[in-house]
C-alpha positions in Angstrom: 22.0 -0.1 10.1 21.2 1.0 13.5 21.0 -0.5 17.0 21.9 -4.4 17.1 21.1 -5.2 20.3 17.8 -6.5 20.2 15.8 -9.3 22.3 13.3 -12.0 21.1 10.0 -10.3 19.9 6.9 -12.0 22.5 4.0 -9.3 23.7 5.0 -9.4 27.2 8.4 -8.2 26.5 7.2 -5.1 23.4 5.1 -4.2 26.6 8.0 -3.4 28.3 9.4 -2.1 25.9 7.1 -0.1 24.9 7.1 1.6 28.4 10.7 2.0 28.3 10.2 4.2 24.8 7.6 6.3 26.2 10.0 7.0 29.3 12.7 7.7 26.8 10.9 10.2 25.0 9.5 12.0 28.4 13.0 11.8 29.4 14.1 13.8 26.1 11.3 16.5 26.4 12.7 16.8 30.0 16.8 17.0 28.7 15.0 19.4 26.2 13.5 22.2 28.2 16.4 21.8 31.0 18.7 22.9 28.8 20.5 19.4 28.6 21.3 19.0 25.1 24.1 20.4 23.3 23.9 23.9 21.5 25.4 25.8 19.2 28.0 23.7 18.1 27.7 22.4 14.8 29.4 18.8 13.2 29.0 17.2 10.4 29.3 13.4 9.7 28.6 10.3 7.5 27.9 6.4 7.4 29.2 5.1 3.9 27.7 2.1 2.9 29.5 -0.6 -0.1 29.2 -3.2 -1.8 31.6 -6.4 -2.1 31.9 -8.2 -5.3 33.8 -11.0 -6.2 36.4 -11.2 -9.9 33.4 -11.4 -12.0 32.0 -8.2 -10.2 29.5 -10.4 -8.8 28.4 -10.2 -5.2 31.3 -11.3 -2.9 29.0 -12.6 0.7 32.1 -12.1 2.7 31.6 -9.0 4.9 32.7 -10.9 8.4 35.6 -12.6 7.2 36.4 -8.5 5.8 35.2 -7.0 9.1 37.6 -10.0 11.0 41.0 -8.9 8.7 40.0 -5.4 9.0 39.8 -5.0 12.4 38.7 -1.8 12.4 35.9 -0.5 14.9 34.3 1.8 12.1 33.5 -0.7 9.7 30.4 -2.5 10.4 28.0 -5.1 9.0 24.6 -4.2 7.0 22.0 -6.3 6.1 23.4 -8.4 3.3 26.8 -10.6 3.9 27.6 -8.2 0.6 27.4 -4.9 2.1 30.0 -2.9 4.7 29.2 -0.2 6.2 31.4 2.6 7.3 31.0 5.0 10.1 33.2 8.4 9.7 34.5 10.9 12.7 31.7 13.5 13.2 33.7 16.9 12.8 33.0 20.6 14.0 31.7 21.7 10.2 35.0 24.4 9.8 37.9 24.6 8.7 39.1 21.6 6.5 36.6 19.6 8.0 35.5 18.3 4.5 39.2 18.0 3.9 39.3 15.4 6.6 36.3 13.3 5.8 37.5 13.1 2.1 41.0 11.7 3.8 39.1 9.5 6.2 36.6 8.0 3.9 39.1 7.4 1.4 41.2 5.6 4.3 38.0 3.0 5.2 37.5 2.5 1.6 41.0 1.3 0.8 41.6 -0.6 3.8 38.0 -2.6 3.3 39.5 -3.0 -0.3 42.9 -4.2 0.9 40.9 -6.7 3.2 38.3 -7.6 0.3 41.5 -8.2 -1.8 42.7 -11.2 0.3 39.3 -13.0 -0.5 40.1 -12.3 -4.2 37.2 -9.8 -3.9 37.0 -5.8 -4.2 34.8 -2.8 -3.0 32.1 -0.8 -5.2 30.6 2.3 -4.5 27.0 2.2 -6.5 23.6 3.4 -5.3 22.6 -0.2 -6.4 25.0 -3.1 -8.4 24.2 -3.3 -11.7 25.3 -7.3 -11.5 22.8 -7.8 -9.2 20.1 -11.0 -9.6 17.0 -11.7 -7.9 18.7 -14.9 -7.0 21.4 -13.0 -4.7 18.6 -11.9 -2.4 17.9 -15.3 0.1 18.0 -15.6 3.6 21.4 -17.4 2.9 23.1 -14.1 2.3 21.3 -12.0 5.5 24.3 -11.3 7.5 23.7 -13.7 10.9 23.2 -10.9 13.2 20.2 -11.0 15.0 19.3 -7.3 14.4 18.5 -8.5 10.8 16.7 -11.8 11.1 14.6 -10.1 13.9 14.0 -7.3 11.5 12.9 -9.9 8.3 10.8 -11.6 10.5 8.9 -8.6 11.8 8.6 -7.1 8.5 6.8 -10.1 7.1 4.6 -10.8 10.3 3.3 -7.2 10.3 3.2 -7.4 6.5 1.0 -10.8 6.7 2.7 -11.9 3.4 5.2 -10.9 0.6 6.3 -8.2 0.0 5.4 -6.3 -3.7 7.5 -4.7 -5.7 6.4 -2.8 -9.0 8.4 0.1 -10.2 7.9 1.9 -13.5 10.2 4.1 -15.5 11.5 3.5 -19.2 11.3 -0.3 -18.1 8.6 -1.7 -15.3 9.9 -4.4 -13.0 7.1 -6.0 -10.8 7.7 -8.8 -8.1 7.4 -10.8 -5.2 9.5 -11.1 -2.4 9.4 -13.5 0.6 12.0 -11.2 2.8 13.5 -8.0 3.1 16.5 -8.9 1.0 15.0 -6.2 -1.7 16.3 -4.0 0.9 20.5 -5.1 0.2 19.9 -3.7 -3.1 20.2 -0.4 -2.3 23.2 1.5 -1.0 23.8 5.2 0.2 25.6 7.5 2.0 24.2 9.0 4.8 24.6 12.7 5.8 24.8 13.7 9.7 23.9 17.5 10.2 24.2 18.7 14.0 21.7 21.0 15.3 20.7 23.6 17.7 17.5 22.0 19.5 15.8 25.1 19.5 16.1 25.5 15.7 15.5 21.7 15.6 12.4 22.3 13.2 13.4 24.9 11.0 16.7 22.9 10.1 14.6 19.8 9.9 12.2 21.2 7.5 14.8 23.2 5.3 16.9 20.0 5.1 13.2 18.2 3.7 13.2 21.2 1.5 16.8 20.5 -0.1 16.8 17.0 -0.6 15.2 17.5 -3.9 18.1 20.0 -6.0 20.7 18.2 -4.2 19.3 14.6 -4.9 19.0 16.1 -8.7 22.7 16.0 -8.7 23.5 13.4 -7.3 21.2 10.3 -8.1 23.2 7.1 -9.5 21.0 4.0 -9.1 19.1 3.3 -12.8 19.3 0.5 -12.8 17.5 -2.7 -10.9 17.9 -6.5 -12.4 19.5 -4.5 -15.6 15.8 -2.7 -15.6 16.4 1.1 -16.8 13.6 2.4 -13.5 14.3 5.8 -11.5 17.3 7.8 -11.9 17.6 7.5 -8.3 15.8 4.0 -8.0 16.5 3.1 -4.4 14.2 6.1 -3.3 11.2 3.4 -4.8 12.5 0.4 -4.2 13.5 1.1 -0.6 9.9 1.7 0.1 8.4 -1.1 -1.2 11.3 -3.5 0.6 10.7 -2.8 3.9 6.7 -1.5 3.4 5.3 -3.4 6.3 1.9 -2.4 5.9 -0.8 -5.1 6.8 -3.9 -4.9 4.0 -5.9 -2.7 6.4 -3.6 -0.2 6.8 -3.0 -0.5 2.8 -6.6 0.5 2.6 -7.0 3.0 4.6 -3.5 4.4 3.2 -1.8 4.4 6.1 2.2 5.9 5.4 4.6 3.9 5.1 8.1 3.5 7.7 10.1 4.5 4.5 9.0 8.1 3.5 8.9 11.9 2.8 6.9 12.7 5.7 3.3 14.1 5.4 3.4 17.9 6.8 6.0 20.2 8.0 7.5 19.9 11.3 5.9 22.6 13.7 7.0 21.8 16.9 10.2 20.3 18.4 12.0 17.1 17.5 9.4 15.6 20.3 6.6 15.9 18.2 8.2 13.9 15.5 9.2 11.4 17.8 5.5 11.5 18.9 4.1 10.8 15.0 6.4 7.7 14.6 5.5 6.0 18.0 1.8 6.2 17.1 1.5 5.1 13.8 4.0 2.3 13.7 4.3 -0.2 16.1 7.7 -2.1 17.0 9.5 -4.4 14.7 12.1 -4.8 16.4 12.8 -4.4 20.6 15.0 -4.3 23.0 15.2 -5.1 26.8 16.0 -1.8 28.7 18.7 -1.6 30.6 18.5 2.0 32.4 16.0 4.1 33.5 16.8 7.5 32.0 15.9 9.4 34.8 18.1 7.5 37.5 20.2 8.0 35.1 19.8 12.1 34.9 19.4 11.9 38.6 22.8 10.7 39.2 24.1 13.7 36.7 24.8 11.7 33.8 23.3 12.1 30.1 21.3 8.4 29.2 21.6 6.5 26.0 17.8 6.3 25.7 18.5 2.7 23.9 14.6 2.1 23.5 14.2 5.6 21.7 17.0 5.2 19.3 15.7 1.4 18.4 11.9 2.4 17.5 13.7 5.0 15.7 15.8 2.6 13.9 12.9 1.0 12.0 11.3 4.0 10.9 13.1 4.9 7.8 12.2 8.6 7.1 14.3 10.2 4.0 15.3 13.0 6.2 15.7 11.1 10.5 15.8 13.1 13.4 18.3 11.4 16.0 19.4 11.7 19.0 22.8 11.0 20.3 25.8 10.9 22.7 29.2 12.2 22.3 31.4 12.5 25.0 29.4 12.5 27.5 27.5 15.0 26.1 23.8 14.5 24.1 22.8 16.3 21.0 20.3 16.3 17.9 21.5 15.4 14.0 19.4 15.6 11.6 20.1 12.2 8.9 19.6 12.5 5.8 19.0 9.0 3.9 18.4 10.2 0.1 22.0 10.1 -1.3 23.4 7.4 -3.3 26.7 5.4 -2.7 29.2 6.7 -5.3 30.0 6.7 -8.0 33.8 8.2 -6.1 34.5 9.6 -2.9 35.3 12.6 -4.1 31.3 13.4 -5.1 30.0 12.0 -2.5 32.0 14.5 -0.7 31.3 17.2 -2.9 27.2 16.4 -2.1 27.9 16.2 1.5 29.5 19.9 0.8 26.6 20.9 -1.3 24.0 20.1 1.9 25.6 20.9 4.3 26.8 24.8 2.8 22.6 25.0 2.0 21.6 24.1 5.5 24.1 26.4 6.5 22.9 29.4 4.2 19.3 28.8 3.6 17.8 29.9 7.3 18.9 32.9 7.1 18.3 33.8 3.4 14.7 32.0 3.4 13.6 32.9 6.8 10.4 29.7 7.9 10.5 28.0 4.5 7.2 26.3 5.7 6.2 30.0 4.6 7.6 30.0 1.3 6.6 26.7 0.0 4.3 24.4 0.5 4.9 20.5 1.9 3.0 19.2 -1.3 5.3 21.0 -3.2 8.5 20.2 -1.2 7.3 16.4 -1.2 6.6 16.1 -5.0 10.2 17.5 -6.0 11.4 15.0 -4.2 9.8 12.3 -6.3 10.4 14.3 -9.5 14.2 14.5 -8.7 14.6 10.6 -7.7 12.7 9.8 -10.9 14.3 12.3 -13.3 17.4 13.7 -11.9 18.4 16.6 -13.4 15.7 16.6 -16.0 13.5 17.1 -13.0 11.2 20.5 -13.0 10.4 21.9 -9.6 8.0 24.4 -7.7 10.5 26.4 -6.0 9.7 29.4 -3.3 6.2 30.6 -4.0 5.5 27.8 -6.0 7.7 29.3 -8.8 8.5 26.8 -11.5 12.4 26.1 -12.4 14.4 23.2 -13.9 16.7 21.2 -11.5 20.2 22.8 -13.3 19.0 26.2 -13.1 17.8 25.8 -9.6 21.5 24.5 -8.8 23.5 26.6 -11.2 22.0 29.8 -10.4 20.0 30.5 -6.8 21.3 27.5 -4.6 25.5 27.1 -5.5 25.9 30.7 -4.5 24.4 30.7 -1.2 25.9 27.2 -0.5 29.4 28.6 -0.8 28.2 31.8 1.3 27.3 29.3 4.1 30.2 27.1 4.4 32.1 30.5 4.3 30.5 32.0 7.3 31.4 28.5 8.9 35.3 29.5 8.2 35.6 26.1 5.9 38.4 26.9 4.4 38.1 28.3 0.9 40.2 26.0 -1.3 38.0 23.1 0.4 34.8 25.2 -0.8 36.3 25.8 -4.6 37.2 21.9 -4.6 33.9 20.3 -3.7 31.3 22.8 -4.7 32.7 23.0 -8.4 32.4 19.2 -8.9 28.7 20.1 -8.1 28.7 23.2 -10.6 30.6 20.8 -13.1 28.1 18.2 -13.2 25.5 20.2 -13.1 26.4 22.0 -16.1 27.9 19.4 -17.8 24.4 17.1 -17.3 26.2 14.3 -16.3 25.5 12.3 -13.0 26.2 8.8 -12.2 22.9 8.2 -13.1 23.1 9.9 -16.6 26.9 8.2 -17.2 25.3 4.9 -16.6 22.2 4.9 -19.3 23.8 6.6 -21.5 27.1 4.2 -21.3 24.6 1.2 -21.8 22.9 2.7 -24.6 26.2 2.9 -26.4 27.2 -0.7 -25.9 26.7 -3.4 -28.7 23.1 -4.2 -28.3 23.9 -7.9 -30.0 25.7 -8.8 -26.4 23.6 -10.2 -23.6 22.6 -8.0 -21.8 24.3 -9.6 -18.0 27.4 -9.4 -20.0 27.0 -5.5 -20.8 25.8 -5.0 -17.1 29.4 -6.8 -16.1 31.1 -4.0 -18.5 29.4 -1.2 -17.1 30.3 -2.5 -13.1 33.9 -3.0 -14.6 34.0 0.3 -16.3 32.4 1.7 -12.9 34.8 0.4 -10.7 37.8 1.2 -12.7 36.7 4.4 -12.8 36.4 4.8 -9.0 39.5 3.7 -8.2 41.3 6.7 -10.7 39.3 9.2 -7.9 38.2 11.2 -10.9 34.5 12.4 -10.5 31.4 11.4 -12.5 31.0 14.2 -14.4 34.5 13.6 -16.6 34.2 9.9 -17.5 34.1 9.2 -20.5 30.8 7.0 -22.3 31.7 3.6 -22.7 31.8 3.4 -26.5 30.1 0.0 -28.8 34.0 -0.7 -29.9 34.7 -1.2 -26.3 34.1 -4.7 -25.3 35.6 -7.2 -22.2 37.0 -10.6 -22.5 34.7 -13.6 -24.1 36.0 -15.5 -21.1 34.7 -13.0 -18.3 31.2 -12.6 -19.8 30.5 -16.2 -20.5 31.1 -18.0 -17.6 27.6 -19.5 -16.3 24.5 -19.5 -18.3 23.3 -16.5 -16.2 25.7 -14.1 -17.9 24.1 -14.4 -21.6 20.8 -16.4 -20.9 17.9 -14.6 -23.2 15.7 -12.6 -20.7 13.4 -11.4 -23.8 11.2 -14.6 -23.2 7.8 -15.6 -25.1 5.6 -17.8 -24.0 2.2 -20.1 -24.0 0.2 -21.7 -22.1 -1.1 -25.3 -22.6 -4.5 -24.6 -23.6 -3.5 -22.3 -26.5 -4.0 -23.4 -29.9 -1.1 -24.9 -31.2 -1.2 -21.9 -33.9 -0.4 -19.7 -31.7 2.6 -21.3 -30.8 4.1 -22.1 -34.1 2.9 -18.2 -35.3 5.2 -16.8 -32.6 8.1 -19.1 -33.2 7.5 -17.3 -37.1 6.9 -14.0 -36.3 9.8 -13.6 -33.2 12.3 -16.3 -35.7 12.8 -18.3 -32.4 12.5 -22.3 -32.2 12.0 -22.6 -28.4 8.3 -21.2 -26.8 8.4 -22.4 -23.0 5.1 -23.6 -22.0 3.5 -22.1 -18.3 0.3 -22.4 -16.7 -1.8 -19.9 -15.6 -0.1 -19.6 -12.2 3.5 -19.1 -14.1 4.9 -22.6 -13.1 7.0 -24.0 -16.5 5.1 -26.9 -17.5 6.5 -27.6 -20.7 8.5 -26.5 -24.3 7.4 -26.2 -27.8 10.3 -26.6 -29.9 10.6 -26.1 -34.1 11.6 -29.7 -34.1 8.3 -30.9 -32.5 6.2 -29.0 -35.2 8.4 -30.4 -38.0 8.1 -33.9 -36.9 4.3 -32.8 -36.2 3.7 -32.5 -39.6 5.8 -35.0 -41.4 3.9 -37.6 -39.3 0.7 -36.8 -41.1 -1.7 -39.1 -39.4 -2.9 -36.9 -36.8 -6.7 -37.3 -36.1 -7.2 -33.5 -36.2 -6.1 -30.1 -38.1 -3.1 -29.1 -36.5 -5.4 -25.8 -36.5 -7.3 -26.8 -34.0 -5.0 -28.8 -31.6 -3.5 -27.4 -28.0 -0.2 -26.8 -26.7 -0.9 -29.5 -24.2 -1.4 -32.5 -26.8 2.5 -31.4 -28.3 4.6 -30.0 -26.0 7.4 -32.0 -24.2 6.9 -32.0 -20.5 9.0 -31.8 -17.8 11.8 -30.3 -19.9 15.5 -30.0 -18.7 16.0 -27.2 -16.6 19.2 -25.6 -15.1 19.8 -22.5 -12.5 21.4 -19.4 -13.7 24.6 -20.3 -11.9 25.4 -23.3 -14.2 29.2 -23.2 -15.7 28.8 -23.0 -19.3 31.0 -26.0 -20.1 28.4 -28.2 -17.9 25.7 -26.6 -19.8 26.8 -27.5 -23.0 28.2 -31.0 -21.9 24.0 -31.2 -20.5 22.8 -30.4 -24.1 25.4 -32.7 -26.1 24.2 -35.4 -23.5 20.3 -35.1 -24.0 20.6 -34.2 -27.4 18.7 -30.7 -27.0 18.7 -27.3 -28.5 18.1 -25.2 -25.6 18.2 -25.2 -21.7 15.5 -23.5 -19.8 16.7 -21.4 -16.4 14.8 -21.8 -13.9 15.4 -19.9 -10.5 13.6 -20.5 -7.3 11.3 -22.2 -9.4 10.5 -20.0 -11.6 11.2 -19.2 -15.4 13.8 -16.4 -15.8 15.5 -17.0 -19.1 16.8 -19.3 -21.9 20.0 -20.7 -23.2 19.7 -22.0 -27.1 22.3 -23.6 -29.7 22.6 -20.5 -31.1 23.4 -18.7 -28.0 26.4 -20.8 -27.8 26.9 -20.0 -31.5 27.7 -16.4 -30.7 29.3 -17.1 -27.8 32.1 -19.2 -30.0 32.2 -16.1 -32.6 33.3 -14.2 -29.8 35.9 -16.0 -28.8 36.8 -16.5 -32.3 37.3 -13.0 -32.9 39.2 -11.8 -30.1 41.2 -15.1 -30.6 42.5 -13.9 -34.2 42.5 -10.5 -33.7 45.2 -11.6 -30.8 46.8 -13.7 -33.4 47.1 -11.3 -36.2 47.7 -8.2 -34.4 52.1 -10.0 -33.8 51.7 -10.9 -37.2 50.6 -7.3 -38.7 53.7 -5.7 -36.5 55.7 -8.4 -38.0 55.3 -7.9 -41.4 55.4 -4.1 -41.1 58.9 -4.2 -39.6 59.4 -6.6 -42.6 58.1 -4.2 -45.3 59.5 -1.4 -43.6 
């Protein structure tokens, strides 16, 4: 997650470094028109980021005892002690060049499993976990780099407070978050296109222009806290975790680090450089240790460290960026939009699909700036990340076309023609470029395989235990190597062991919660407990804090007391609830939950995490929890008993 070495934020030392980015950049304009920077050579490369999750596919914070077995220079840390990130050979884009990265990536992959496996732990490609809680995302599981506190620091001082999160789609999730952990959510694999300097902006703008059909087919990231959002959710969430926006520059609708962009690129990768620096001020710096031009002067290509760390906190979808390969400098463009997963073999199929487009599309569009406009460009994006391949675009001249025609029909053929004229070798192009017509035509993305696989589960299971299914299912999935688009649906007769789903409260809590506050009537409490057939309403105050429970029992005794001074239709919350009531956190064992209830003589357990209210654990709960394991206990019993009296009969 870019550059890590990074210095103690004070103003006398961003001033320096501040003059050590605008040197940088004069020292690229100067690389620039000398002639300094590598041309016509093209190479393509990647960063894959992953998840680690633990045997209950839970998130495994483990990543430097991983990177210490590993040993492995290409595997680094990312922001969460849950995430790895990869960093794969950049290749001249010919040949079997997509050969080798499929090889290479599939290499990293199985030796971070292999590592991950000695911590009784495993690896999982997904845009974002589906097992993933709110209460995963503390400062206890940053990974303690200094890069990353330095970066959740300046986040929230340039923020002035917490950040917000509200994201609609068939479900709305809205939050609170007191540090950029939001950000660990998200997952992706990064594409790196070399380019010619001089066609710098044409590339950069036709790569803005393709993010959309290409992020159509590829989005896998639904889901957020089991919340059905975006088909490519980290698009939204992204921006809203590391939105550093003050209140001011909310009003005045400044843009944000993480986006689209706001017009096309005219000029040369300078002038994008020159946007960034003024409208976003450091988060993080760095204390320069080079001055680029004694550097040039002694006939050597500089690092331009300050450069490339502004540019690290600026997180546009597609990133200009500079670097350094032996010994000699050149220009990629990055593209950010792409999910982790759900196999290696699509993410190198979309890595195929973007790469033949860039490679095609110059030529057969001519300036797309021309062709279509930025608005329109820029909204396709959105529509794709929200609705994948349900998404309807404004193609050239503002044409309107579905996101599976768009592929199918105008943009597969010209991306095989480019990776063609690039010599890639032809079976390499049949391979990865039909996985794209496949799913495309088939409809099914990771995305798609993932709502509709939930939607087929029994909906009488909780819903953390259906979410552990799905990662299960996922992961098996990955490790076959088959791609998205010929997995089968997870099916309602398929279900996991009782003992897997059950283990803490958090698994099978109820999320669905109703509740009061103290100075409703007392009507309205025991009216909801009738009309929703529950026997538990928790009790908050206005600021959300849990106060207090109104249990069936309370009502009952309520009544069969009789010598209350007024109608019960007129008395408050307030004058019956129990206060203080027993609260646990999500990660409670079930056993101690249970032993907690038989102890205190209760019906329920409230969940509290970080202090607030996130679910509910009642007698009944446990209920169905016991008829599980009652079933799958006899149906283990019976099924040797069945074959023996078969053989018997027979």
């Amino acid at each position: 997650m870019g550059e890590h070495n990074v210095a103690e934020f004070d103003q006398e030392k961003s001033q320096v470094f501040m003059k050590a980015v605008l040197d940088d950049l004069r020292a690229l304009a100067f690389m620039l028109e000398r002639g300094l920077v590598e041309s016509g050579v093209g190479r393509i490369g990647a960063e894959q980021e992953m998840f680690l999750v633990d045997h209950d596919l839970r998130p495994s914070p483990i990543s430097q005892k991983v990177l210490q077995h590993a040993n492995e220079l290409r595997l680094t840390t990312e922001i969460a002690r849950f995430n790895l990130e990869a960093n794969l050979t950049p290749l001249l884009l010919t040949g079997d060049c997509f050969s080798q990265m499929h090889s290479e990536l599939n290499e990293l992959v199985s030796l971070t499993r292999a590592s991950a496996k000695t911590l009784n732990s495993d690896v999982l490609l997904a845009g974002i976990l589906p097992t993933l809680q709110k209460s995963d995302l503390t400062l206890d599981n940053l990974t303690p780099v200094a890069r990353y506190h330095e970066l959740d620091r300046g986040v929230i001082r340039l923020r002035g407070g917490p950040l917000s999160i509200h994201i609609k789609g068939l479900d709305e999730l809205q939050i609170t978050h007191d540090n950029i952990m939001m950000e660990s959510c998200n997952t992706s694999f990064q594409i790196h296109f070399q380019t010619n300097p001089a066609e710098f902006a044409a590339h950069y703008n036709m790569a803005q222009a393709i993010t959309a059909p290409v992020l159509a087919v590829a989005v896998n990231s639904p889901l957020l806290f089991g919340n059905r959002l975006w088909q490519e959710t980290r698009v939204a969430l992204f921006q809203h975790s590391t939105d550093a926006r003050s209140r001011p520059q909310l009003a005045r609708s400044h843009p944000t680090r993480v986006s689209f962009g706001e017009n096309w690129l005219e000029h040369s990768v300078v002038a994008l450089f020159h946007e960034q620096i003024s409208r976003f001020r450091p988060i993080m710096i760095t204390q320069p240790d080079e001055d680029p031009f004694q550097v040039l002067a002694r006939g050597e290509i500089p690092k331009l460290a300050a450069l490339l760390m502004h540019n690290s906190t600026v997180w546009r979808w597609n990133r200009a960026c500079y670097g350094v390969l032996n010994g000699v400098a050149h220009l990629r463009i990055e593209n950010r939009a792409l999910p982790s997963g759900p196999t290696t073999i699509d993410e190198i199929a979309n890595t195929a699909f973007f790469a033949g487009l860039m490679l095609a599309l110059p030529q057969e569009y001519g300036d797309i700036s021309k062709r279509m406009s930025f608005d329109d460009a820029k909204s396709n994006f959105f529509r794709a990340a929200r609705h994948g391949l349900d998404a309807q675009f404004h193609w050239l001249d503002g044409q309107p076309v579905s996101a599976p025609s768009l592929v199918l029909d105008q943009l597969l053929p010209l991306a095989r023609q480019g990776l063609e004229q690039a010599g890639v070798e032809t079976v390499a192009i049949h391979k990865y470029l039909g996985i794209i017509e496949e799913r495309a035509h088939n409809r099914q993305t990771g995305a798609r395989w993932t709502l509709k696989s939930l939607a087929g589960m029994d909906q009488s299971v909780p819903k953390e235990v259906r979410l552990r299914q799905l990662t299960a299912t996922m992961l098996a999935s990955q490790k076959k190597g088959h791609p998205v688009h010929t997995w089968p649906e997870i099916k309602k007769s398929e279900s996991m062991g009782w003992e897997q789903g059950y283990r803490t409260v958090g698994q099978f809590m109820s999320t669905d919660l109703f509740t009061v506050q103290p100075t409703d009537l007392l009507d309205l409490a025991a009216s909801v407990m009738d009309w929703r057939h529950i026997r538990h309403v928790p009790v908050e105050n206005e600021e959300g804090k849990l106060v207090g429970l109104i249990t069936h029992r309370n009502l009952l005794r309520l009544v069969s007391a009789g010598n209350h001074e007024k109608s019960i239709n007129v008395m408050t919350v307030r004058e019956v609830m129990v206060p203080n009531p027993v609260t646990v956190p999500p990660s409670t064992p079930t056993l101690e939950a249970i032993k907690i209830m038989r102890e205190q003589r209760i019906g329920c357990l409230l969940v509290v995490d970080s202090g607030q209210l996130v679910g509910i654990v009642t007698s009944y709960d446990f209920l169905d929890a016991s008829a599980q394991l009652f079933q799958q206990h006899l149906a283990a019993v019976s099924e040797p008993v069945k074959t023996l009296v078969l053989k018997q009969t027979g």
